[in-house]
N, C-alpha and C positions, 0 to 999 in steps of 0.2 A: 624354647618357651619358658615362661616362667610357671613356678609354683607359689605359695604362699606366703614360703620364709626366700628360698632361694631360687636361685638358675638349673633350670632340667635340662637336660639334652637329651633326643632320643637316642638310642645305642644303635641304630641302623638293623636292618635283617640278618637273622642269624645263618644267611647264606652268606655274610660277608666274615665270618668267621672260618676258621678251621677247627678240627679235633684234636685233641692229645688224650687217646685214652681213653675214648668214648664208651667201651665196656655197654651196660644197659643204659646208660643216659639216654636222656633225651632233648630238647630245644624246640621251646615253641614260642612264635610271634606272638606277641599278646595285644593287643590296642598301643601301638609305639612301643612296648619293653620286649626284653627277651626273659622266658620262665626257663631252666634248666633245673632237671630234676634227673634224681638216680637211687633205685632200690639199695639197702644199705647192705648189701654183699661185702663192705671192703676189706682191705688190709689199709698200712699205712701209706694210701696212693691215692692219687689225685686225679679228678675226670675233669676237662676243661677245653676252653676254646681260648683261641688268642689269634692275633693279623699281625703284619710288619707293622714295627712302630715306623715312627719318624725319628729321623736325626735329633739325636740329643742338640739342646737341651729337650726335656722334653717332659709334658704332666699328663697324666693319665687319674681323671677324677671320676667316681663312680658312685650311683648312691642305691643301694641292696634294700631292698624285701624281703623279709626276714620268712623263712617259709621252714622250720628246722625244728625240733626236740631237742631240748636243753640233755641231752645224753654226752657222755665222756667221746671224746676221740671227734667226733662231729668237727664240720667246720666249710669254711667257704671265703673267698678274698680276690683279692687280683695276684698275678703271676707278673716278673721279668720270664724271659725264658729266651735261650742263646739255639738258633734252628740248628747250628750244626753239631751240637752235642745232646741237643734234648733238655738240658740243665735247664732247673729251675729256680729261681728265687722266689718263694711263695708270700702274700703278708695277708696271712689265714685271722677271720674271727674263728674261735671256736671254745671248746668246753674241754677242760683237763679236772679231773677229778671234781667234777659236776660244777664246778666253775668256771664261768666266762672268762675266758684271756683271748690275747689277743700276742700269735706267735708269729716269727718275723723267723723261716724255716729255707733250708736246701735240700733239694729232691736233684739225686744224680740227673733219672728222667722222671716219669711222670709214677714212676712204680716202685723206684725204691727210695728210700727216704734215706737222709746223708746226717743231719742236725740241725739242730735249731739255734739261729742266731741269740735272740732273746723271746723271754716269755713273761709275759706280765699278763695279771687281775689286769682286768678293762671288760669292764661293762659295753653290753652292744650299742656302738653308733653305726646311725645308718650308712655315712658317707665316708670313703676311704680315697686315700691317693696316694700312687706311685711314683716318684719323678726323678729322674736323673739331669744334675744340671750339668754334665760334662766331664765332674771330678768325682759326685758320688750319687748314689743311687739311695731316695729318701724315703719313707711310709709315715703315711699321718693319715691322723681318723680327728671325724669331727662329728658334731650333735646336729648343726644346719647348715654344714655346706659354706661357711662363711667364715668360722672361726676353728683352724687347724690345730691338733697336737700332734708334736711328732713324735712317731714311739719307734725310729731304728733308720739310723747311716750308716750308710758301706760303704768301701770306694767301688766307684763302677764298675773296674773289671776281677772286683773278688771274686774266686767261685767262678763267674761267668762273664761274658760281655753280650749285654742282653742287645738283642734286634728284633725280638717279639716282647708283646703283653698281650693281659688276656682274664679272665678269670675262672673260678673252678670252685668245684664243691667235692667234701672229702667224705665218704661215707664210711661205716664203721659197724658191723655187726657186735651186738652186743648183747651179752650171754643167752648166747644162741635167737636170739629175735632179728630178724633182719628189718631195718627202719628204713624207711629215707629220709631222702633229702631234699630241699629245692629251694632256690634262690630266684627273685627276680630283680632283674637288671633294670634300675625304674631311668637311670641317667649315667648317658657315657658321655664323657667329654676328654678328648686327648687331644694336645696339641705342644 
């Protein structure tokens, strides 16, 4: 269906997903979107859902609901993720030193954190996508869903050779306050 400015996709029931990590999250249908939420208990790990992709090439576009406390370490994006290692490619919004960036990250699995590809200032856009066209694996965020920037290329089988996506939200205890978190999934479009 459409929206105002752009094209929405419903992201289907959150029974067509799976878990990586599930910890206290939780996933709830909401009128066409998925809400995923998680008490902020964390360390530097990640709670998330993901399905088999499709054969490269392949675009995975998604447009977030921003449901978050501008607190450090916070965050939430879409995943690559490789099923027989658990490895993850993460392309996280979030907050480092109470500023919005936006970090393009490797997590061995969903718990322990490896490094961060790059990290840049970036202001929250709603709409993000992942896409592998064969040779490399791309992230770009946009404002309406129509006009992309891209902010990090890899070649596809760095790190991992992804045959999931999916995405996740990263919670973070913060001096001693446990916060949450919660994203809603307003548009999935993978193909």
């Amino acid at each position: 269906y459409f929206g105002p400015i752009s094209k929405l996709s419903l992201p289907g029931l959150a029974s067509t997903f799976t878990w990586d990590n599930q910890s206290t999250a939780t996933i709830t249908d909401n009128v066409g979107t998925l809400y995923l939420a998680i008490s902020g208990d964390g360390t530097n790990s990640i709670t998330g859902m993901y399905k088999s992709s499709p054969a490269a090439p392949l675009t995975l576009t998604v447009r977030f609901g921003l449901d978050v406390p501008p607190f450090n370490y916070y965050g939430f994006g879409l995943m690559f993720r490789e099923s027989s290692s658990g490895k993850i490619h993460a392309a996280q919004m979030g907050w480092n030193t109470n500023v919005q960036r936006f970090i393009s990250r490797k997590y061995t699995n969903s718990t322990t954190f490896s490094a961060d590809y790059t990290d840049i200032a970036q202001s929250f856009l709603p709409w993000m996508r992942i896409a592998d066209d064969s040779t490399n694996r791309t992230i770009s965020v946009s404002a309406n869903g129509i006009n992309w920037k891209q902010i990090h290329s890899i070649g596809r089988t760095d790190f991992l050779t992804a045959n999931q996506f999916g995405f996740f939200i990263q919670p973070e205890k913060q001096t001693g306050t446990a916060l949450g978190i919660g994203v809603t999934i307003e548009s999935w479009l993978a193909g």
